[in-house]
ZAMARGU-4260 file (C-alpha; in steps of 0.2 Angstrom, whole numbers, plus 5000, padded with zeros to 4 digits):
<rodrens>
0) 5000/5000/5000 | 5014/5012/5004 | 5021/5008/4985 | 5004/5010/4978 | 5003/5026/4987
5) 5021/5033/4983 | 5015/5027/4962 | 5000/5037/4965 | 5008/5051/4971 | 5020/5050/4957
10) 5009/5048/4943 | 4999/5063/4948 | 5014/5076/4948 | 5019/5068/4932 | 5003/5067/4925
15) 5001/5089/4931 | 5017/5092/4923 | 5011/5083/4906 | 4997/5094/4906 | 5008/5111/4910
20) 5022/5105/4896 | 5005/5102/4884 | 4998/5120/4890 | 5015/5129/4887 | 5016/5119/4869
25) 4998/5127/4864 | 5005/5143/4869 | 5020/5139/4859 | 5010/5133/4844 | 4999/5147/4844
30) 5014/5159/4843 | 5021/5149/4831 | 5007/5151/4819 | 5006/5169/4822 | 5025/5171/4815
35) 5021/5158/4803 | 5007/5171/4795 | 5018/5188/4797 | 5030/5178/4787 | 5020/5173/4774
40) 5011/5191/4774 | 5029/5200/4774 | 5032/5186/4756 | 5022/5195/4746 | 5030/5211/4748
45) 5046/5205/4746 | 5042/5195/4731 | 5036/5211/4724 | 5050/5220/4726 | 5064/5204/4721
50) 5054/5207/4703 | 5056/5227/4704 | 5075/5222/4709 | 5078/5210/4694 | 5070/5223/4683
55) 5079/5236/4686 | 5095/5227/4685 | 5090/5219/4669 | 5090/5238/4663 | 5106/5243/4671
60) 5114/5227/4662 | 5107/5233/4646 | 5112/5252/4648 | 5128/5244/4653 | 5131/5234/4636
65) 5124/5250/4626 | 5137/5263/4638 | 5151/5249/4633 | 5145/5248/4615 | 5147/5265/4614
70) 5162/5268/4621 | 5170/5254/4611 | 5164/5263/4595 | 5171/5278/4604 | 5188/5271/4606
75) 5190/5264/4590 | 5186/5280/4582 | 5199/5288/4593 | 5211/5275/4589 | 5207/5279/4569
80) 5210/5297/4571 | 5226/5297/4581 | 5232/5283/4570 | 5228/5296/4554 | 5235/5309/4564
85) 5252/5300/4564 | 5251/5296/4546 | 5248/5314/4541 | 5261/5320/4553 | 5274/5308/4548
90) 5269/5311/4527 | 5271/5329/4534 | 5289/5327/4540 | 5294/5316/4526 | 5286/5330/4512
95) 5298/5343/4523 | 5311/5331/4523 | 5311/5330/4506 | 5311/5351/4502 | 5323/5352/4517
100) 5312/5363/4527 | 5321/5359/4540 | 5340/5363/4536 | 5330/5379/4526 | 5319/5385/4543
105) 5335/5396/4548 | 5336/5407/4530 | 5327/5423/4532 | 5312/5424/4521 | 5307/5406/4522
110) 5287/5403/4526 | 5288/5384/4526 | 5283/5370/4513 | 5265/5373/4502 | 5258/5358/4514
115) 5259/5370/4529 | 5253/5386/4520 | 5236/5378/4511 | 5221/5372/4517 | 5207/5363/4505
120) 5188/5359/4508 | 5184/5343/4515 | 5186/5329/4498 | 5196/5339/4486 | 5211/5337/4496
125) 5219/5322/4483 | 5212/5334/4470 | 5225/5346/4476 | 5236/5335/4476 | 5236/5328/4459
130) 5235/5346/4453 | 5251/5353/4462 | 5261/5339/4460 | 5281/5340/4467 | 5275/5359/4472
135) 5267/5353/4486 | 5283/5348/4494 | 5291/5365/4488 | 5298/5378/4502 | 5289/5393/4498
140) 5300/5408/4502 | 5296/5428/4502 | 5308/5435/4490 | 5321/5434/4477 | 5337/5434/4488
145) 5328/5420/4499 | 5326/5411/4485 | 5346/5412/4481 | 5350/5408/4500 | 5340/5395/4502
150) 5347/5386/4485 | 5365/5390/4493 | 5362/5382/4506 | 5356/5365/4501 | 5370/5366/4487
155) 5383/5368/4501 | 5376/5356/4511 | 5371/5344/4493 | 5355/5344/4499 | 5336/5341/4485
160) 5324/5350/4488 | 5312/5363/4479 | 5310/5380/4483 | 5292/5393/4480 | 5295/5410/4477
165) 5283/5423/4480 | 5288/5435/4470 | 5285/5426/4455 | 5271/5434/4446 | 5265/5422/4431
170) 5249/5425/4419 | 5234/5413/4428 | 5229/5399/4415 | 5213/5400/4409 | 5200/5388/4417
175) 5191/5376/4406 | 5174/5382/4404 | 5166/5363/4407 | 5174/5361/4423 | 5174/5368/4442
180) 5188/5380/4447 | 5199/5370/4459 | 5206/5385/4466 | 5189/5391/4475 | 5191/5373/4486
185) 5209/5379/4489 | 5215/5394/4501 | 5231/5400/4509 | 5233/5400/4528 | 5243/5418/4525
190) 5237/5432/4512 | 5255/5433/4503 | 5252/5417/4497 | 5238/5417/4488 | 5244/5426/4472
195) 5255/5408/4471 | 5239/5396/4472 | 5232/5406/4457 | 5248/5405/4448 | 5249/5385/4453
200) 5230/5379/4451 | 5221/5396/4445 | 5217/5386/4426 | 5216/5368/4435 | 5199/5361/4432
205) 5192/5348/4443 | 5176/5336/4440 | 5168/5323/4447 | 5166/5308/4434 | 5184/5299/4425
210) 5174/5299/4409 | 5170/5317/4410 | 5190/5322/4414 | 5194/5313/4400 | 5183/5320/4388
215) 5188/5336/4395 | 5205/5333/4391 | 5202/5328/4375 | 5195/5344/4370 | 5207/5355/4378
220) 5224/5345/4379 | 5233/5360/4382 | 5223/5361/4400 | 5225/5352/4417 | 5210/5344/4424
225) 5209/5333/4439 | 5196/5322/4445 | 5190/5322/4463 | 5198/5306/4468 | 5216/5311/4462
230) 5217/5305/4444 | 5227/5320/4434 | 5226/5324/4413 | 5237/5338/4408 | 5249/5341/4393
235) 5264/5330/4399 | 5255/5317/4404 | 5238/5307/4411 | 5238/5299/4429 | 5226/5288/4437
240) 5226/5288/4457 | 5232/5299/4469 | 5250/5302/4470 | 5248/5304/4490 | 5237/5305/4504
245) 5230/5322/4505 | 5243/5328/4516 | 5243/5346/4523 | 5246/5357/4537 | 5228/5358/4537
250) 5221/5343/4535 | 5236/5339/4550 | 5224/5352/4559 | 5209/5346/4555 | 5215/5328/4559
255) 5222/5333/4576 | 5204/5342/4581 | 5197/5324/4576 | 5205/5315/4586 | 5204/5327/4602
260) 5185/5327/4600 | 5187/5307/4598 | 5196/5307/4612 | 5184/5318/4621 | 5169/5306/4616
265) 5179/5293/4623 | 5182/5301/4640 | 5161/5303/4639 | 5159/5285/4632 | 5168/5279/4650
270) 5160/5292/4660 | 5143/5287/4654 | 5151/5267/4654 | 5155/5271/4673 | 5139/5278/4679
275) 5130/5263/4669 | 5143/5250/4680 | 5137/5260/4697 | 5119/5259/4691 | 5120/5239/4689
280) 5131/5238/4706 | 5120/5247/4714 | 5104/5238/4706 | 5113/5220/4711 | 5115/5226/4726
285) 5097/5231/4729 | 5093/5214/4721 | 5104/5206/4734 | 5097/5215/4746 | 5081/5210/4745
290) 5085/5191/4740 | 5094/5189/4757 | 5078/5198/4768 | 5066/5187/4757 | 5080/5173/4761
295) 5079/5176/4779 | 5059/5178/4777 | 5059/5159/4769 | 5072/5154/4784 | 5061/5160/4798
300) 5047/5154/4789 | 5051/5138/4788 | 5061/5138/4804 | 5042/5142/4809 | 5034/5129/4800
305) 5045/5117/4807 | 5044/5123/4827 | 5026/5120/4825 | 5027/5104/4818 | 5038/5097/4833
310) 5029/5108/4845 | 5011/5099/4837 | 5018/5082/4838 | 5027/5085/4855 | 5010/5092/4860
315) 5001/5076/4854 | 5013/5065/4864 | 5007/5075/4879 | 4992/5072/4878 | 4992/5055/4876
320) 5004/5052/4886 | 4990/5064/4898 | 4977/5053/4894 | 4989/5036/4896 | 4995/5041/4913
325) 4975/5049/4920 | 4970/5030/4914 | 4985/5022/4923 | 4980/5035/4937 | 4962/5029/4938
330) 4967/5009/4938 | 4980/5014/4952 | 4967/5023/4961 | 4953/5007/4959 | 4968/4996/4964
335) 4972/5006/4977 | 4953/5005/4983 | 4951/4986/4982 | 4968/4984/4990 | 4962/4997/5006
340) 4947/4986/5006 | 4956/4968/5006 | 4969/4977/5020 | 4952/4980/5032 | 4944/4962/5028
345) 4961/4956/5034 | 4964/4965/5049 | 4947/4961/5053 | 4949/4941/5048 | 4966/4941/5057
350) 4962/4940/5076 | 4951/4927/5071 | 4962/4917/5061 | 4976/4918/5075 | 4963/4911/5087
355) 4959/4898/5076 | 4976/4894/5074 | 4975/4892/5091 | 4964/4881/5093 | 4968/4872/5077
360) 4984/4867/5087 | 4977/4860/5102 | 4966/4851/5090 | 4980/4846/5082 | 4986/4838/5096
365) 4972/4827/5099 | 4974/4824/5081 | 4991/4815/5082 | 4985/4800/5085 | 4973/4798/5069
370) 4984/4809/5061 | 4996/4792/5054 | 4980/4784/5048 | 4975/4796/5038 | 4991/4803/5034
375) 4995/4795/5016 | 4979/4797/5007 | 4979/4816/5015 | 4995/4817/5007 | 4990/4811/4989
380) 4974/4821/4990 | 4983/4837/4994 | 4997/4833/4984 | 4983/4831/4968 | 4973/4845/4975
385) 4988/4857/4977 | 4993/4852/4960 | 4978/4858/4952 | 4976/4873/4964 | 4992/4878/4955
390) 4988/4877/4939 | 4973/4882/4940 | 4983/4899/4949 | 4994/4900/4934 | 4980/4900/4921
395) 4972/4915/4934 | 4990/4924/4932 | 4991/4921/4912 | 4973/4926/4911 | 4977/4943/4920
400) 4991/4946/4911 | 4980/4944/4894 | 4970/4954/4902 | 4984/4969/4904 | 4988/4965/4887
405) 4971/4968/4881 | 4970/4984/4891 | 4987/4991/4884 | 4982/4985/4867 | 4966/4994/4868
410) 4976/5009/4874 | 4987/5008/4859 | 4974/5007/4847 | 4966/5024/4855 | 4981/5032/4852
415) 4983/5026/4838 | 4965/5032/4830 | 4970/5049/4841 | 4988/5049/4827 | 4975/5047/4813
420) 4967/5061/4816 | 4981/5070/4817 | 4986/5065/4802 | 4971/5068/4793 | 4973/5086/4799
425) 4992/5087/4795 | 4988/5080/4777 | 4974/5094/4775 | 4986/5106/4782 | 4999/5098/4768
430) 4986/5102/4755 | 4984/5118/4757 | 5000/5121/4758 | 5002/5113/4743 | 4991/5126/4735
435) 5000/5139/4742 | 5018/5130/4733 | 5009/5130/4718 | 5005/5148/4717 | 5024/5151/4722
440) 5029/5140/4709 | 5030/5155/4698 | 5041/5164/4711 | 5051/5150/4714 | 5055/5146/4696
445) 5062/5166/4694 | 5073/5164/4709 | 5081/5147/4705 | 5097/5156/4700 | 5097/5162/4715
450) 5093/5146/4727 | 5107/5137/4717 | 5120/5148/4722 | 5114/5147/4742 | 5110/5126/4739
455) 5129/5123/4746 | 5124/5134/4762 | 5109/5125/4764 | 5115/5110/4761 | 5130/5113/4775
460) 5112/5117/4788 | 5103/5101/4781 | 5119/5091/4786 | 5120/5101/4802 | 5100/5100/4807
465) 5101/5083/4802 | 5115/5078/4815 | 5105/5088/4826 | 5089/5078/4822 | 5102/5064/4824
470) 5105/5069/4843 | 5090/5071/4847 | 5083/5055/4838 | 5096/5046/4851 | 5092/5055/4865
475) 5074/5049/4862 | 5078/5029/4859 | 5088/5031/4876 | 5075/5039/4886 | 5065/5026/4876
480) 5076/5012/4882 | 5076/5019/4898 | 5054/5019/4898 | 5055/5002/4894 | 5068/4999/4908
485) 5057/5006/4919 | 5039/4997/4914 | 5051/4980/4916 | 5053/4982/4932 | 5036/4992/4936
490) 5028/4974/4927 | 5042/4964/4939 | 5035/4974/4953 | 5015/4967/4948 | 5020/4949/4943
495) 5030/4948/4961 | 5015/4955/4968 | 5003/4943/4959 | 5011/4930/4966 | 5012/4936/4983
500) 4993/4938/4981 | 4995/4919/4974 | 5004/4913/4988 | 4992/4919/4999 | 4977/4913/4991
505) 4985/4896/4990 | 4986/4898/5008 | 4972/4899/5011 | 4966/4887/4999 | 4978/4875/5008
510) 4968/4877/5026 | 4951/4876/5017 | 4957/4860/5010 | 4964/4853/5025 | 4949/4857/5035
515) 4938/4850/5019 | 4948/4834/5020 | 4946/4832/5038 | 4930/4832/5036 | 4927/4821/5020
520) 4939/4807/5024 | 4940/4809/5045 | 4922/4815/5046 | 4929/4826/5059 | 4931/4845/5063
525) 4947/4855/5063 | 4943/4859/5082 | 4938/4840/5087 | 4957/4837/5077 | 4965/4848/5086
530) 4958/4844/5102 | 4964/4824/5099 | 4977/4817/5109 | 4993/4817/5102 | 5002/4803/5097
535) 5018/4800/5107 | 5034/4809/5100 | 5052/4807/5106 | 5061/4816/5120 | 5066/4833/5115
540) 5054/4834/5100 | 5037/4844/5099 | 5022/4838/5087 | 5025/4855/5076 | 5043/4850/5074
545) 5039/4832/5071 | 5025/4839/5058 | 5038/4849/5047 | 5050/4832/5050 | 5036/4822/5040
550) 5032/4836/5030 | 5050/4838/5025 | 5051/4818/5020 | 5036/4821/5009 | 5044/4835/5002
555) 5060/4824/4998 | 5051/4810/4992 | 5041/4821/4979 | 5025/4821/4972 | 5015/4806/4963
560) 5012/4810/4944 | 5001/4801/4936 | 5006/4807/4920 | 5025/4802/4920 | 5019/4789/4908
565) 5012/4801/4895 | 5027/4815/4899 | 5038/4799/4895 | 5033/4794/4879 | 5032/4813/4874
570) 5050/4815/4878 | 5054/4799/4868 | 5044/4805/4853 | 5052/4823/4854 | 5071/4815/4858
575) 5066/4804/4841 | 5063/4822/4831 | 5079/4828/4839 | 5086/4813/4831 | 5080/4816/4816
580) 5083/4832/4816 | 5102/4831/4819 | 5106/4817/4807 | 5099/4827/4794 | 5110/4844/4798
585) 5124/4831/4799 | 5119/4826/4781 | 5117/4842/4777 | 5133/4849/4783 | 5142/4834/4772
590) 5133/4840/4755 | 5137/4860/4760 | 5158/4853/4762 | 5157/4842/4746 | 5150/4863/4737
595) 5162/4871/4747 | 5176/4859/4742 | 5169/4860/4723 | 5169/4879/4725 | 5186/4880/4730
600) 5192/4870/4718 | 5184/4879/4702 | 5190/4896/4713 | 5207/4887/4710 | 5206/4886/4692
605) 5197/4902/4688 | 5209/4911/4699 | 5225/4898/4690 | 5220/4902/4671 | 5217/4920/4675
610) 5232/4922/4684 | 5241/4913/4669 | 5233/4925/4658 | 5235/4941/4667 | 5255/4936/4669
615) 5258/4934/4650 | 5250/4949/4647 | 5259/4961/4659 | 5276/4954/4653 | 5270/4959/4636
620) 5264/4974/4641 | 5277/4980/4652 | 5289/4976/4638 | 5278/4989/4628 | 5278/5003/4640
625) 5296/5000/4645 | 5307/4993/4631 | 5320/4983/4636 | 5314/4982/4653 | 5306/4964/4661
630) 5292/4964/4673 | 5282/4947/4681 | 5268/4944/4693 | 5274/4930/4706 | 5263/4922/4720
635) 5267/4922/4738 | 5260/4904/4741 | 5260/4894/4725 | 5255/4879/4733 | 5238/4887/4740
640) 5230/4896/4728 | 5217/4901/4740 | 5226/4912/4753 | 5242/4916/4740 | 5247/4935/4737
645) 5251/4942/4721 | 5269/4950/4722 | 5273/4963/4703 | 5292/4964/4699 | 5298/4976/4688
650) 5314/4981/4684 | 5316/4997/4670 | 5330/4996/4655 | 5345/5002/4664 | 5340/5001/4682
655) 5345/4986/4693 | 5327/4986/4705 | 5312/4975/4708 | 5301/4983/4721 | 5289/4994/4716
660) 5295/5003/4732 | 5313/5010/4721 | 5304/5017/4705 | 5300/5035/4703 | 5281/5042/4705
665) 5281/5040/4684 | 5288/5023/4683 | 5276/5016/4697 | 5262/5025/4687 | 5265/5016/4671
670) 5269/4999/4681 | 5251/5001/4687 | 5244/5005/4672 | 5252/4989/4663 | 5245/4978/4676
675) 5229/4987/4675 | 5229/4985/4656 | 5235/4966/4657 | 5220/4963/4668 | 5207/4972/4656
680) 5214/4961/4640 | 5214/4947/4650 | 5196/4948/4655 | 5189/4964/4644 | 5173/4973/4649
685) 5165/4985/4637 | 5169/5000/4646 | 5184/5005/4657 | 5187/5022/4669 | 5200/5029/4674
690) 5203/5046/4683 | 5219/5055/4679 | 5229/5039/4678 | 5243/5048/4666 | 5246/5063/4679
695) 5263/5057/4684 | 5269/5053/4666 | 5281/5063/4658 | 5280/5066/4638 | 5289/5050/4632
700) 5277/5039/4645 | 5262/5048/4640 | 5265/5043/4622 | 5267/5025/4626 | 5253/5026/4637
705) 5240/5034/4620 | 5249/5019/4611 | 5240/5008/4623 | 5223/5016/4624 | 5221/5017/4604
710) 5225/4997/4605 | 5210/4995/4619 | 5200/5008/4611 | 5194/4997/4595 | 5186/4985/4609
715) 5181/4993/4624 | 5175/5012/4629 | 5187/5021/4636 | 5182/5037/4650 | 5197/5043/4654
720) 5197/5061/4666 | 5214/5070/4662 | 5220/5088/4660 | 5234/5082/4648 | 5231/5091/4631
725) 5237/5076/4622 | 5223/5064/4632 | 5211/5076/4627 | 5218/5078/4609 | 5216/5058/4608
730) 5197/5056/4612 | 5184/5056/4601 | 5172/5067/4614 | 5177/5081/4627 | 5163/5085/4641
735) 5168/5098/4652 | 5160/5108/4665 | 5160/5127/4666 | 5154/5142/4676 | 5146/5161/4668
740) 5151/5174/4678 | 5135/5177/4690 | 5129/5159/4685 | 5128/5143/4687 | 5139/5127/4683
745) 5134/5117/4667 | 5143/5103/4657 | 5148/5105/4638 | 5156/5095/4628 | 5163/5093/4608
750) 5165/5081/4598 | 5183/5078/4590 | 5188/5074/4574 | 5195/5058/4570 | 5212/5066/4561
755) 5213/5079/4575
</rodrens>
């Protein structure tokens, strides 16, 4: 009663803390589910603004490629300029080369060459050209005496060179009436020097078409026309093509402006280029920005989503582990009652029963001397009687424990409708979830470049969350084992005190079956027995101690059983299926040695032919990869095939070694690789694989190695992995894999000629 009451006690506080830890869980729950729906109200937001964030840096990616398209035509225009900036200049130096400006710049008088005085309209400049001819060059000087000094001095220094003057005052050719005056597309850069351009081109006549010039020319061979491309027809002669490149000071000029407002629009062009490069950093950023908070928004919501799940399920457990221990409670408190009852009926029975032990005794006494008479068939009758009596209490234990059985099974089931339900719930939850995935399947899909990039992180928390899970799944089986510890030796506790209850009652049944057999076969009452006189006993001996003497005897002498016979031949018949039994596993244990023996002896000639076979070919092989050198394959233990070891020699051209232990990384490599190869043509497979096998080799080796793949490869597929250019030359098909910036992995591959 004290360990009923302690139980009772105990299963109450447990039972009010599983009803505490299931109200705290609803709170919890209920939290849960509120962070759950801020989470998914803040999604939509967020999703929102991801697509505002991918548009806008799809725009600045595209204003990006337009600023670097433009400032890609920018620079090429700039480098065009400048790069005509230097031809002009160093067509500029060579023309003042040639008229000796240079050695001429000191003389008085001297304006500089014709190239630095003129200018010409845009697309007459080879016009110009072709009509002043070697006077382009010319150094044009201010007077007479000049003249004469300049000519002095290139004869001192025997210099060429071509000198302009000024003061030369010619008749102007007349102009051609069909044709345009080249002069008015030609002007001087100083006044004096005009009056020399109308000497020099004033009757030069230029037109457009080559058919026209030469019909012009024709009818006036005593005039000069010029086309606009540079072709020339005067008296002395007809020219087609420009004899240079329409190289002035001016167009120098003109040219060096060019290629300062190119440069110009290139400094723009990576201005604009820059501010296009911030805008998309910016943009990506933003984008960024709002993929991690809708990131961390999916995180907590499915950090969420998961709390409630355990909290639901460790809520559930709760409460039927509530209900479990309130029905535990209740049998305890029923138990409890019937045990308080049973306590009172026997403290009220036992006065009683001691005075009727009492008096039982000194009947006993008077009942010594019948007691011998009667004493053997007592003995078989209690002996049968107690027999049954235990049986009988044995099939009462097994039906109570059937019947806790039945109880727990009941209970098991009840929980188990109770989990239905709860997952009838959970799957409807599940659905509409499910409907909610689909209408983010949308989102989802947009944002997969994204997830892909965080998949490693999350990954890395699966592996961590599932070690965690892992943990706790271990705590759970030991407080599990632990439960199941403790209901062994709560049910020890019952069954020990079933059978105390047993032992009592048998007690009891024991003195109702005395006093029964007292009065059937004696026809006498427990008190007249006890009140019979005592049959005499031996000095020093009372009737209670001579009583457990006898009883002691009956005890050593054992019960009758009448069903030794039966029991006999049962064990006979069972020892006979034993026998049976055995000879057959000895029967079968002779069959399984005469496989095994067969086994091993076709294991022996498998293993001996394919040994035979893979040696030959490795000495060939090896022969192949190392000429002049010898390499075997020996066994550790010929004479058993079973246990032996397979030992490789191999000894190089020019090196006195074996082991495999005294040959460079290279040689080791290729040793391998024969014995590998010797094992695939010994026993060929459609495919072989092999991952960077010719890293070691050096360029000698990796030849001999391609030797020996294009032998296997007429056969067998070959996958080799390598990052040897001459592997890869020798396959039929490269696969790859490769990385975009700001993407994601994907494989690639190409297929290779045959003759490449």
């Amino acid at each position: 009663m004290e360990r009923m009451t302690a139980e009772t006690q105990r299963l109450e506080g447990r039972h009010r803390a599983v009803l505490d830890k299931a109200e705290q869980l609803a709170g919890e729950a209920a939290r849960l589910r509120g962070e759950l729906g801020d989470c998914e109200q803040t999604e939509l937001p967020l999703v929102e603004s991801m697509e505002d964030a991918e548009a806008r840096r799809a725009d600045a990616e595209s204003a990006l490629a337009a600023a670097e398209d433009r400032r890609r035509s920018a620079e090429s225009d700039a480098h065009a300029a400048e790069a005509r900036v230097e031809a002009l200049a160093l067509a500029l130096d060579e023309a003042r080369s040639r008229a000796g400006a240079e050695r001429l710049s000191a003389v008085d008088g001297v304006l500089g060459t014709l190239l630095d005085l003129v200018a010409t309209d845009e697309g007459y400049e080879a016009a110009f050209e072709a009509a002043a001819g070697e006077a382009l060059s010319s150094v044009v000087v201010a007077s007479e005496a000049a003249g004469r000094q300049a000519l002095a001095t290139l004869a001192a220094e025997e210099l060429s060179g071509s000198v302009l003057a000024l003061y030369h005052r010619g008749e102007t050719p007349a102009l051609p009436v069909e044709g345009r005056a080249l002069r008015s597309h030609v002007r001087s850069t100083r006044p004096e020097v005009e009056a020399l351009l109308d000497v020099l081109i004033g009757g030069v006549a230029v037109v457009d078409d080559l058919d026209e010039a030469v019909d012009l020319a024709l009818a006036r061979p005593a005039a000069t026309v010029v086309t606009v491309a540079g072709d020339r027809f005067a008296p002395g002669g007809w020219r087609l093509g420009a004899a240079g490149a329409g190289v002035t000071g001016a167009a120098l000029d003109t040219a060096r402006q060019r290629a300062s407002d190119a440069r110009a629009a290139v400094e723009r062009a990576a201005s604009a280029h820059a501010d296009a490069r911030s805008a998309l950093e910016e943009a990506r950023r933003a984008e960024a920005e709002v993929s991690r908070r809708l990131d961390d928004n999916d995180g907590r919501m499915a950090a969420a989503a998961d709390g409630l799940q355990r909290v639901e399920s460790e809520r559930r457990d709760a409460l039927t582990e509530a209900e479990a221990l309130a029905a535990h409670l209740a049998e305890t408190a029923e138990r409890r009652e019937r045990d308080l009852g049973r306590v009172a009926e026997l403290e009220a029975e036992l006065p009683r029963l001691e005075a009727a032990e009492a008096d039982l005794a000194e009947r006993g006494r008077r009942m010594a001397e019948d007691r011998e008479a009667i004493e053997q068939q007592a003995r078989q009758v209690g002996n049968q009687r107690a027999d049954l009596d235990v049986r009988s209490a044995g099939l009462t234990e097994r039906r109570s424990f059937l019947a806790t059985r039945l109880e727990a099974t009941e209970e098991r089931l009840a929980r188990t409708a109770a989990e239905r339900d709860a997952a009838s719930a959970r799957r409807e939850e599940l659905d509409r979830r499910g409907i909610a995935l689909d209408r983010l399947a949308t989102v989802v899909t947009e944002r997969h470049a994204v997830v892909n990039e965080r998949l490693e992180d999350l990954r890395a928390r699966r592996r961590r969350q599932s070690e965690a899970a892992r943990a706790v799944a271990e705590e759970l089986d030991q407080t599990r084992r632990r439960r199941s510890s403790v209901e062994k030796e709560l049910l020890a506790v019952r069954e020990k005190l079933q059978r105390t209850e047993l032992d009592d009652a048998e007690i009891k049944l024991r003195i109702e079956t005395a006093t029964e057999t007292l009065r059937r076969d004696h026809d006498c009452e427990p008190a007249t027995a006890m009140a019979a006189e005592a049959p005499p006993l031996a000095e020093g001996t009372t009737a209670v101690a001579r009583a457990r003497e006898l009883e002691r005897d009956l005890r050593l002498m054992g019960p009758i059983n009448p069903l030794a016979l039966e029991e006999f031949e049962a064990l006979n018949e069972r020892h006979e299926f034993l026998q049976a039994q055995l000879d057959d596993v000895k029967q079968t244990r002779r069959e399984l040695g005469k496989v095994i023996r067969a086994i091993d002896e076709e294991i022996v000639s498998v293993f001996a032919a394919a040994f035979a076979d893979v040696a030959a070919n490795f000495e060939h092989l090896f022969g192949t990869l190392f000429p002049g050198g010898v390499g075997r394959l020996r066994l550790t233990q010929p004479d058993d095939l079973l246990a032996t070891g397979i030992e490789v020699e191999a000894k190089p051209s020019g090196k006195n070694v074996k082991k495999l232990s005294l040959l460079s990384g290279g040689e080791r490599s290729l040793t391998a690789l024969a014995f590998l190869f010797a094992i695939f043509r010994s026993r060929p497979s459609p495919f072989y694989v092999m991952d960077e096998v010719e890293a070691a080799l050096d360029d000698v080796n990796l030849h001999r190695f391609l030797e020996l793949v294009a032998e296997f490869r007429n056969d067998a597929q070959l996958v080799i992995v390598s990052h040897q250019k001459r592997t890869m030359e020798a396959a039929d098909c490269l696969y790859g894999v490769t990385m975009q910036p700001g993407g994601s992995s994907k494989a690639v591959s190409e297929k290779v000629g045959a003759g490449s």
